[in-house]
VEXVO-297913 format. One record per residue (C-alpha): x, y, z; residue number from 1. Coordinates in steps of 0.25 Angstrom, whole numbers, plus 5000, padded with zeros to 4 digits. Example, Ala and Ser with C-alpha at 12.3 -4.5 7.8 and 13.67 -1.06 7.14 Angstrom:
// residues 2
5049,4982,5031,1
5055,4996,5029,2
END
This chain:
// residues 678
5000,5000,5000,1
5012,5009,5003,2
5017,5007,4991,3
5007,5010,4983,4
5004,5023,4990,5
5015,5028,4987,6
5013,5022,4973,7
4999,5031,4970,8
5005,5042,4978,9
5014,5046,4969,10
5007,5045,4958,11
4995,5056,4952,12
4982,5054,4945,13
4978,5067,4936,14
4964,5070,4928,15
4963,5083,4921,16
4953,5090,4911,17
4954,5098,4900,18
4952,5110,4909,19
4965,5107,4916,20
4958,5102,4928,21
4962,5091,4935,22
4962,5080,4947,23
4976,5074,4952,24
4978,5065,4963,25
4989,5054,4968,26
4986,5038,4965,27
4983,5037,4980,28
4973,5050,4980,29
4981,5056,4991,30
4983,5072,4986,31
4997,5073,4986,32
4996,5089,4978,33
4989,5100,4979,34
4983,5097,4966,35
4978,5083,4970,36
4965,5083,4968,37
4951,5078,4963,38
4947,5091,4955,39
4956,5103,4951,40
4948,5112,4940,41
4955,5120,4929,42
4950,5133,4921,43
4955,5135,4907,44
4966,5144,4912,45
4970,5133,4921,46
4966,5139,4935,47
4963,5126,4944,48
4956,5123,4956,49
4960,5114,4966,50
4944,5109,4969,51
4944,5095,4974,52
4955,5088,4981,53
4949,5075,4984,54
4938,5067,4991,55
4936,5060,5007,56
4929,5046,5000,57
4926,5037,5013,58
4921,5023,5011,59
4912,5017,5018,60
4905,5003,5018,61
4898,4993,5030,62
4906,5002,5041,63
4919,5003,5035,64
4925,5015,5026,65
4939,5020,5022,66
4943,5033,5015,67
4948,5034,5000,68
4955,5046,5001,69
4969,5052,5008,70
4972,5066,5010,71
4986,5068,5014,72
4990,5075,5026,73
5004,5080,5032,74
5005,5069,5040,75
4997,5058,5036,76
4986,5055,5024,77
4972,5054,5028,78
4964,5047,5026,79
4971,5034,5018,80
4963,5032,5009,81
4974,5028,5001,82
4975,5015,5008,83
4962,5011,5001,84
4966,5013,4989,85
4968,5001,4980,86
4975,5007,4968,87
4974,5019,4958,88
4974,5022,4943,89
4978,5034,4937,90
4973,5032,4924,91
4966,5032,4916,92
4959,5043,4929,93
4964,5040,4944,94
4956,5027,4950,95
4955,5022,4963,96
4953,5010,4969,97
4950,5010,4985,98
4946,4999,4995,99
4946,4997,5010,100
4956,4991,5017,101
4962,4980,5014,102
4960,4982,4999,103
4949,4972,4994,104
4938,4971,4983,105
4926,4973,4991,106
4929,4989,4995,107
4931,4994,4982,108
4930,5007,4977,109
4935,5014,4963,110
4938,5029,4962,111
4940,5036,4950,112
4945,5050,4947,113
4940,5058,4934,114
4938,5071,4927,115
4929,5077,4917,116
4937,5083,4904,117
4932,5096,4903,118
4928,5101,4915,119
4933,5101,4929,120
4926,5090,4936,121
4932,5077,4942,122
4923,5063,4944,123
4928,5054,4956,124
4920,5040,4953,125
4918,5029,4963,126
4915,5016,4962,127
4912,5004,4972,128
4920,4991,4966,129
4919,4984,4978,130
4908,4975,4985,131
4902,4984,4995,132
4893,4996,4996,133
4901,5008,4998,134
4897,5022,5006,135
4907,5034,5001,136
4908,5048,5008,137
4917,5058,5000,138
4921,5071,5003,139
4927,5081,4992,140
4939,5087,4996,141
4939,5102,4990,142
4951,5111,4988,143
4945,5122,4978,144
4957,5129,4977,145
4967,5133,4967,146
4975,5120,4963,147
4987,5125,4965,148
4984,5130,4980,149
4979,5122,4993,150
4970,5127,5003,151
4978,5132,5016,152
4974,5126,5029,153
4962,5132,5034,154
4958,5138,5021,155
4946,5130,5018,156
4934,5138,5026,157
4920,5131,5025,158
4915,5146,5022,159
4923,5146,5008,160
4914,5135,5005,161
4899,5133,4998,162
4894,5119,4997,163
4880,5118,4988,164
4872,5104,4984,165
4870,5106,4969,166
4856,5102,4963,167
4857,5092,4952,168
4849,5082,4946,169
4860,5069,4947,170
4870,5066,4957,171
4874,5076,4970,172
4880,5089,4966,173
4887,5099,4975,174
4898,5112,4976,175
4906,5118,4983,176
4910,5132,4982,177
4924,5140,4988,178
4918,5153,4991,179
4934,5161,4993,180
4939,5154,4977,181
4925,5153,4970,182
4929,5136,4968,183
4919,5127,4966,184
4915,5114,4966,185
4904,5105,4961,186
4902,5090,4965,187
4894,5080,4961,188
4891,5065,4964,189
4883,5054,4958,190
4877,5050,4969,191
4879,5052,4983,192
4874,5060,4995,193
4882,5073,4997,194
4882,5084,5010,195
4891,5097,5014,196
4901,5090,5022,197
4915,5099,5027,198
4926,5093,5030,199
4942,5099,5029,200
4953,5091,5027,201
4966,5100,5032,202
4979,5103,5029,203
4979,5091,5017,204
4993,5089,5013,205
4999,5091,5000,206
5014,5083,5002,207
5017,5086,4986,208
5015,5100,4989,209
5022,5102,4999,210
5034,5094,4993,211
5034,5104,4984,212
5035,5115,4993,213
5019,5120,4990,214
5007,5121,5003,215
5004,5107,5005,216
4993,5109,5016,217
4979,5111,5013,218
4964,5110,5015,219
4952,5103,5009,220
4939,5102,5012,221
4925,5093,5009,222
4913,5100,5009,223
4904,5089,5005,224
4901,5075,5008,225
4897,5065,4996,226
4892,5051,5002,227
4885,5040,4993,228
4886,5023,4990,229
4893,5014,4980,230
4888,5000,4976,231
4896,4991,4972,232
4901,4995,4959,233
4894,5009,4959,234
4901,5020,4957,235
4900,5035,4959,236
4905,5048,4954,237
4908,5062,4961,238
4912,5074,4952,239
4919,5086,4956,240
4919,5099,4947,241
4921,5113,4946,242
4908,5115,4939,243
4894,5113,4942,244
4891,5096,4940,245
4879,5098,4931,246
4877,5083,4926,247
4884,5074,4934,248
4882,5061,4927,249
4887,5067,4914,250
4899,5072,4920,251
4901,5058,4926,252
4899,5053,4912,253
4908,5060,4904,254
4920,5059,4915,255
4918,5046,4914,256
4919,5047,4897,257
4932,5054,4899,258
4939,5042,4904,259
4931,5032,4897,260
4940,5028,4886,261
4951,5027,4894,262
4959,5012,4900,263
4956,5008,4914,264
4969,5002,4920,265
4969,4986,4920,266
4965,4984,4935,267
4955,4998,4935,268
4946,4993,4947,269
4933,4986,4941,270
4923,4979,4948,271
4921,4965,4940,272
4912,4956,4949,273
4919,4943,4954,274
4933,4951,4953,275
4941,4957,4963,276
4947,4971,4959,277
4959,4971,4968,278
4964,4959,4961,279
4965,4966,4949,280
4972,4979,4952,281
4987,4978,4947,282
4998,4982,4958,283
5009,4977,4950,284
5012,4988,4940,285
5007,4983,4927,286
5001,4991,4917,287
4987,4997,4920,288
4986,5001,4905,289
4990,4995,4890,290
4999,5002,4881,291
4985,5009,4874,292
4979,5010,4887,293
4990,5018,4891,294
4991,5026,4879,295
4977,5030,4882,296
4980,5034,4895,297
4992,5043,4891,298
4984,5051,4881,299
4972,5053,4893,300
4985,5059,4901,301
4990,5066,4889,302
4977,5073,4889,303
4976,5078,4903,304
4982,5089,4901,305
4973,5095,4890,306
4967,5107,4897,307
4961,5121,4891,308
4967,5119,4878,309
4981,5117,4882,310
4990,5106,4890,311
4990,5109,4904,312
5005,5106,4905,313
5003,5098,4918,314
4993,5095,4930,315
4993,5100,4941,316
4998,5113,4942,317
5001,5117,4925,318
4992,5124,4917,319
4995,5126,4901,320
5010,5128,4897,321
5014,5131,4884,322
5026,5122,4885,323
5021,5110,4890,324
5008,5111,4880,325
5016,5112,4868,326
5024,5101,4872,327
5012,5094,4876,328
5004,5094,4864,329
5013,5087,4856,330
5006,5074,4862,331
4993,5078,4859,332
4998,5079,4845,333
4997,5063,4844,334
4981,5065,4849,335
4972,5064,4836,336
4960,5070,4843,337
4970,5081,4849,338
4974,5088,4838,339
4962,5098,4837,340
4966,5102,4855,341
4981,5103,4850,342
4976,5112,4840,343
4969,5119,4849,344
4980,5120,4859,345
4991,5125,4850,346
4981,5137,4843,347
4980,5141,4857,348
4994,5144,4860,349
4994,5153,4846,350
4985,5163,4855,351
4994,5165,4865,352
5007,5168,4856,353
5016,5180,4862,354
5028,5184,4857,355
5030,5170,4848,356
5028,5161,4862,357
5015,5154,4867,358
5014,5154,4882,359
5022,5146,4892,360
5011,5146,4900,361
4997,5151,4901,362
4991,5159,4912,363
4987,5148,4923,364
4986,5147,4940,365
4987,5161,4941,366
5001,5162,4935,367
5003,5169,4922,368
5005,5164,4908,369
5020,5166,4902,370
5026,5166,4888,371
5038,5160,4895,372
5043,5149,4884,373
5047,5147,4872,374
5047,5134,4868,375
5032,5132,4871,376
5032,5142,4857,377
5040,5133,4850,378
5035,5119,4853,379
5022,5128,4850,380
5027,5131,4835,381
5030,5116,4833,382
5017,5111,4837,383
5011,5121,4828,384
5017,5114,4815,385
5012,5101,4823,386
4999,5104,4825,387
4998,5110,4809,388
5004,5097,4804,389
4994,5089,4813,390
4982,5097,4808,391
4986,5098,4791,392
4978,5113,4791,393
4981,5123,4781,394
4976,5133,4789,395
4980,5131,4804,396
4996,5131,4796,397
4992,5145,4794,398
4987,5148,4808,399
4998,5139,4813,400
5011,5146,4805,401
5004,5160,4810,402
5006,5154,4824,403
5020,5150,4823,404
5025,5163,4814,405
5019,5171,4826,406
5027,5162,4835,407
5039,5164,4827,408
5038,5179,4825,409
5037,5181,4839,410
5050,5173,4843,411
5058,5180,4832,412
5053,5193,4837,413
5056,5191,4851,414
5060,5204,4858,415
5058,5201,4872,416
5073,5196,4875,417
5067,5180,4880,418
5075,5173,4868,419
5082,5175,4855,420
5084,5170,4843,421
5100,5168,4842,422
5106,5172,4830,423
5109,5157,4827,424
5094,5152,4828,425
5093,5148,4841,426
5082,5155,4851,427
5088,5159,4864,428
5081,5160,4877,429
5087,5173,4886,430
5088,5173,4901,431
5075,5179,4902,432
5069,5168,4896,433
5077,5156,4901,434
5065,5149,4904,435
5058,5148,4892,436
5058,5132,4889,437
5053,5122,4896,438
5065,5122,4906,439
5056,5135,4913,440
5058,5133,4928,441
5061,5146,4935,442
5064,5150,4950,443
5062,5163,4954,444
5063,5165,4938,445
5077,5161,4938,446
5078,5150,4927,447
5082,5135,4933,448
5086,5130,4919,449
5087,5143,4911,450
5087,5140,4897,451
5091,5154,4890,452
5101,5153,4878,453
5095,5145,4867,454
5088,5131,4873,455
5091,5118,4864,456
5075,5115,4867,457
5072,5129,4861,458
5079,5131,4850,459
5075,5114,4845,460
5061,5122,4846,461
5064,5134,4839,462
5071,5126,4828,463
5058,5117,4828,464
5048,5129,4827,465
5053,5136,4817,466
5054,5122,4809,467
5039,5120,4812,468
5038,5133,4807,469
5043,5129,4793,470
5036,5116,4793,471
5023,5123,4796,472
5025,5133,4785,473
5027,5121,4776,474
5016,5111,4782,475
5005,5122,4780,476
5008,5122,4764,477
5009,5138,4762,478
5025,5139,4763,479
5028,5154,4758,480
5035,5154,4744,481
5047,5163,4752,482
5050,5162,4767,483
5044,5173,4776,484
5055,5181,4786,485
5049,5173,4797,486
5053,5159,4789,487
5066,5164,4784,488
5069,5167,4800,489
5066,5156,4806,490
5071,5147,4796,491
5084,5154,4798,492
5084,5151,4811,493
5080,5137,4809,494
5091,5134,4802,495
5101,5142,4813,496
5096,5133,4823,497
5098,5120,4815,498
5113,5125,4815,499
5113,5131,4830,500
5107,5120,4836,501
5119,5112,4837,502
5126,5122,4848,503
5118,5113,4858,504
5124,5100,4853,505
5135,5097,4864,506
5140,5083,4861,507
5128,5074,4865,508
5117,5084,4868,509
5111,5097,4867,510
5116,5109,4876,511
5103,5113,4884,512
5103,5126,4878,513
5115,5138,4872,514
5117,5149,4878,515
5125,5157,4868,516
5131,5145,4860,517
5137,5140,4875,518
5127,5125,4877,519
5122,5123,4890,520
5126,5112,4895,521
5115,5104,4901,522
5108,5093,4897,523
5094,5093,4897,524
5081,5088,4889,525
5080,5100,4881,526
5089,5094,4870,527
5077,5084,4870,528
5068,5093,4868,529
5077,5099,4856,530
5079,5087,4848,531
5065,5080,4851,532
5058,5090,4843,533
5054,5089,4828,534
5066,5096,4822,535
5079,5089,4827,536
5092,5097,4826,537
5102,5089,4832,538
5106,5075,4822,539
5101,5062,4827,540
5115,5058,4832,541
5113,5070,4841,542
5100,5066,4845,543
5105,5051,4849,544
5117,5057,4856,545
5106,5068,4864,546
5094,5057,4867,547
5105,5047,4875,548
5112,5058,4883,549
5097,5062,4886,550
5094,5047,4889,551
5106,5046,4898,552
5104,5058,4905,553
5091,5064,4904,554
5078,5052,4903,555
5073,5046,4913,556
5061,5036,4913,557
5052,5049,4919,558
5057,5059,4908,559
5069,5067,4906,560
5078,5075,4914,561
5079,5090,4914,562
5095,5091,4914,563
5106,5079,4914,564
5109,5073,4928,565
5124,5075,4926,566
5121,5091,4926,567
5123,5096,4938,568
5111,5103,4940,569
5102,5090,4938,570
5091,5089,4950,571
5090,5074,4953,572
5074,5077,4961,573
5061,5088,4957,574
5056,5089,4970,575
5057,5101,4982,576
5051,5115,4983,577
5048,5121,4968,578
5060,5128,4968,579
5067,5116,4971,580
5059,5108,4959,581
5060,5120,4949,582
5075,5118,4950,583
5075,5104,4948,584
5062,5105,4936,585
5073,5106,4925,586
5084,5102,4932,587
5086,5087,4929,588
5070,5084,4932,589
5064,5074,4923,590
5053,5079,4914,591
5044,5069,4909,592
5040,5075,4895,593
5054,5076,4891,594
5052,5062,4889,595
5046,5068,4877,596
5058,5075,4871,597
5068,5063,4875,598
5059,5054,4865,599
5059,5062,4855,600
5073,5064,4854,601
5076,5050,4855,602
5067,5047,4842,603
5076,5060,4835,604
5088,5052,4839,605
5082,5038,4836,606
5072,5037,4825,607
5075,5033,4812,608
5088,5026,4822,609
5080,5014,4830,610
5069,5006,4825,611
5054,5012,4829,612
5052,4998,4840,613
5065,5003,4847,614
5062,5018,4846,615
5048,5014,4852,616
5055,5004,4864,617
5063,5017,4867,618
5052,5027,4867,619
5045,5017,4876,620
5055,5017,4885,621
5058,5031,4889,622
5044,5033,4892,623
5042,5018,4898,624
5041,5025,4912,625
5027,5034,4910,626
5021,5025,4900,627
5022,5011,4911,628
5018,5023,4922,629
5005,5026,4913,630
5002,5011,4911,631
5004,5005,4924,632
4996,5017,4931,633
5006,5024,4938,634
5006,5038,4932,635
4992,5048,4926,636
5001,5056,4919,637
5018,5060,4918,638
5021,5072,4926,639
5031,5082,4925,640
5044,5080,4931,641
5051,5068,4938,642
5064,5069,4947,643
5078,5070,4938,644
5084,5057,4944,645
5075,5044,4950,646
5063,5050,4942,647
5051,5042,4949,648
5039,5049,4954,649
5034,5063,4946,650
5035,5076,4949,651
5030,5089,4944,652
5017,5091,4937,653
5010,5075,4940,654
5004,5077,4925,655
5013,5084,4914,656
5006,5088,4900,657
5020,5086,4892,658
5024,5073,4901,659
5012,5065,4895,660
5014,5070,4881,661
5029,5068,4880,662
5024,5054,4883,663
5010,5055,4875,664
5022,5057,4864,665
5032,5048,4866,666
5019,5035,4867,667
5013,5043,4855,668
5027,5043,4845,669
5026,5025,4851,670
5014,5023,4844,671
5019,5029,4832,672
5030,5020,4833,673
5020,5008,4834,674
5011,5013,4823,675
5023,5012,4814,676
5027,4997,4818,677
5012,4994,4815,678
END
């Protein structure tokens, strides 16, 4: 039992909706983050409220009763209502299993965990599998605050609080109101009898939070009591939303459609007469899912972070990032049916252009919107030729070569001293923008890994836009009999940077970035980045001699390392205060969707060189680790950021937009592979 604790405990269950909404909670159900929680809602502009955090669910049957739920306190949990749980799923949406003690078939009782797609609502089902009457009593654990904030001790005053019985013609309804925030929300139940019932549960203890050095203390309250039965094998459903409940049974039904078509794991909890349901539950970490099944499941993940017509870039706390969505999108480029939303995604960004960049990072949580990247623009300009080759449209070439010469115009006209275009084609970052790529992290705006001078990833992004560029003007079938200046420009800078770029080839890699024409000596994933991309400007031998010194040095079975542990400044953990894991972020910290890049510089260096079965054996390989997690249960999604040596449990963000598309990518370029053999 110990064991498998510790097991669940670690490890996180995430639902979203395409409002950028979301429920997150541990494998065992005990809220380890301040974002823990039944139901957090999302407005288009990405402003959540922390409403539900979780339920009191006593159990009750011929004069005995155990709690299912655990609330973690500073010095103990209570109650234990982990003990009682059997096992959990965290796909294809979080299942529990409970029982009374000892575990046995006759005390059974399922709970599910679901949300509605388009709006902010959450369905908690349960179901009797065992072979007694049940008697259940549950009491809602509100928060109704910001999401990123916890309620002080003693905060929570019963005269910020209004409680009504809502009128409907199916099922009980109710609401609750937090007069000093304007919250709300709405509840409804099957069936069941429910009453006004107050009860605080104080100084609840957030041990992740206060790892990281945040408030790990706060207060919840119940405010209603919701009692009813379940017959053997009967179910029942409680919804939560921030909106009124109008049609209970049709929010039931199309909640339930949403995950319809999904795979069950092997041993999800059935009753079957004559058999018994703890005999069928797998302990012995096999596979929950077949190789389809799984691919399912990881396209469901993939599309967890569609939100408000963007990518939120990662659950909990992340809004929208330019960065991360163009990244991101790439994956959804292997959807059929999501071509029209990538579409719609990309014209978007062309609204926001300023200057020839697209936002870093939209207005979000009360912090400000910033221009403060530049390759976000450039991966931008690529998909654009993407998106045009995709869709075959005479016209959207137009609007889409519009986009990009605006794009380009505004680079080339750059006065505000960020960056420069060197007089031998490469684009150099200044100090004052030292943090403009991916490697962003600043304390007290001092840069930890400042890239100015001309960064490798940069300029392989700058060499690729302005080929999109010309490919675009070809592609879209209305090539000028003459060049314009614009073309003439860039295209002399092209060919600048196909000569230049080689001032970052040092011998068996490429030099992080040039300040002046002096390389920088570290060794990081941003030659990945470089050589991953479609325009390659090192020679295949290069790329051979690059991805093994990577492999040696860089990959790890969780993603790949930020910098070389031979450097000196290589942080071996990501864990402390912020200050201490913002020094360690880019410092030798393994990134999962660098997994991404890493792949795709092996297929530059290898394709055409080994045969498609031992390119696919390989591919396989590198991402053994989260495919086997996926199938055998262990994880609901690939998070941000592992430790930089002994990578074992994640950290950072527990759901990351470009994590799951790196590998949405990498399975996707597989099946190719397998069509091909075919």
């Amino acid at each position: 039992m110990a064991d498998y604790f510790l097991e669940t405990h670690h490890h996180e269950w995430i639902l979203t909706n395409m409002k950028g909404g979301y429920a997150l909670g541990t494998g065992n159900l005990v809220n380890q983050r301040k974002y823990h929680g039944l139901l957090v809602a999302s407005d288009y502009n990405f402003q959540r409220k922390h409403l539900v955090s979780g339920m009191e669910e006593l159990v009750e049957w011929r004069g005995d009763s155990f709690f299912m739920d655990s609330n973690n306190y500073s010095n103990c949990i209570y109650p234990e209502g982990f003990l009682h749980l059997v096992k959990s799923w965290l796909r294809p949406y979080p299942i529990f299993l409970f029982s009374s003690l000892p575990h046995n078939d006759d005390i059974l009782i399922r709970k599910e965990i679901m949300m509605d797609e388009k709006s902010n609502s959450v369905m908690i089902k349960y179901t009797n599998l065992g072979s007694h009457k049940l008697h259940l009593c549950l009491r809602p654990k509100f928060t109704m605050c910001n999401h990123h904030q916890i309620n002080a001790p003693g905060s929570m005053q019963a005269e910020d609080f209004e409680h009504n019985i809502l009128p409907a013609s199916r099922g009980v309804h109710f609401r609750t109101k937090r007069i000093s925030n304007f919250i709300e929300v709405y509840g409804a139940i099957s069936k069941g009898e429910v009453s006004q019932y107050t009860q605080y549960y104080f100084d609840v203890f957030y041990p992740w939070e206060a790892m990281s050095g945040y408030a790990g203390v706060g207060d919840q309250a119940a405010f209603w009591q919701i009692q009813f039965d379940l017959g053997v094998n009967e179910s029942n459903y409680i919804i939560f939303s921030d909106e009124p409940i109008n049609d209970l049974t049709s929010y039931i039904k199309s909640i339930g459609d949403r995950y319809a078509m999904l795979p069950h794991p092997v041993d999800y909890p059935e009753r079957v007469e004559e058999e018994m349901i703890l005999d069928k539950l797998d302990y012995h970490d096999q596979q929950l899912f077949t190789d389809q099944e799984y691919l399912k499941i990881l396209k469901f993940a993939l599309c967890d972070f569609i939100a408000n017509d963007d990518i939120v870039a990662g659950y909990p706390w992340f809004g929208a990032w330019g960065r991360d969505t163009m990244v991101s999108i790439n994956a959804f480029f292997h959807i059929p049916e999501m071509l029209g939303y990538c579409e719609q995604i990309l014209m978007k960004y062309s609204q926001y252009i300023k200057d020839g960049r697209i936002p870093n990072m939209f207005p979000e949580s009360g912090l400000e919107g910033n221009y403060d990247s530049m390759d976000a623009t450039l991966w931008y300009v690529i998909l654009l030729n993407k998106l045009g080759r995709y869709k075959k449209d005479s016209q959207l070439w137009d609007i889409l070569l519009h986009i990009v010469e605006e794009i380009f115009k505004g680079i080339l006209e750059h006065k505000g001293g960020l960056f420069e275009i060197r007089d031998d084609g490469l684009l150099n970052l200044n100090r004052e923008f030292a943090h403009a790529t991916w490697m962003d992290v600043r304390i007290n705006n001092v840069c930890v890994t400042p890239r100015d001078g001309a960064p490798v990833e940069i300029n392989a992004l700058w060499y690729n836009a302005i080929c999109s560029y010309e490919e675009m003007i070809g592609q879209s079938g209305k090539s000028p009999s003459r060049k314009t200046k614009l073309m003439k420009t860039l295209f002399e800078i092209r060919d600048k940077i196909g000569v230049s770029f080689q001032k970052f080839w040092i011998g068996d890699y490429l030099a992080d970035r040039l300040v002046g024409d002096e390389p920088v000596l570290e060794f990081r994933p941003n030659s990945l980045l470089a050589v991953a991309l479609p325009k390659m400007l090192i020679s295949k031998q290069q790329a051979q001699q690059l991805f093994e010194k990577a492999k040696d040095e860089l990959y790890t079975p969780y993603g790949i390392r930020t910098l070389s542990p031979r450097d000196y400044k290589f942080h071996k953990k990501y864990y402390g205060t912020q200050t201490e894991r913002d020094m360690a972020y880019h410092q030798g910290t393994v990134w999962a969707w660098l997994i991404g890049p890493y792949c795709g510089t092996y297929l530059k260096a290898y394709k055409g060189i080994k045969p498609n079965e031992e390119i696919k054996n390989d591919l396989s390989s590198f991402i053994a680790t989260f495919r086997n997690s996926f199938m055998k249960g262990h994880i609901a999604s690939i998070a941000e950021v592992w430790d930089g040596e002994s990578p074992h449990f994640p950290k950072g963000a527990p759901a990351q937009a470009w994590s799951v598309a790196a590998l949405y990518n990498i399975e996707s370029y597989i099946q190719t592979l397998d069509s091909e053999e075919s």
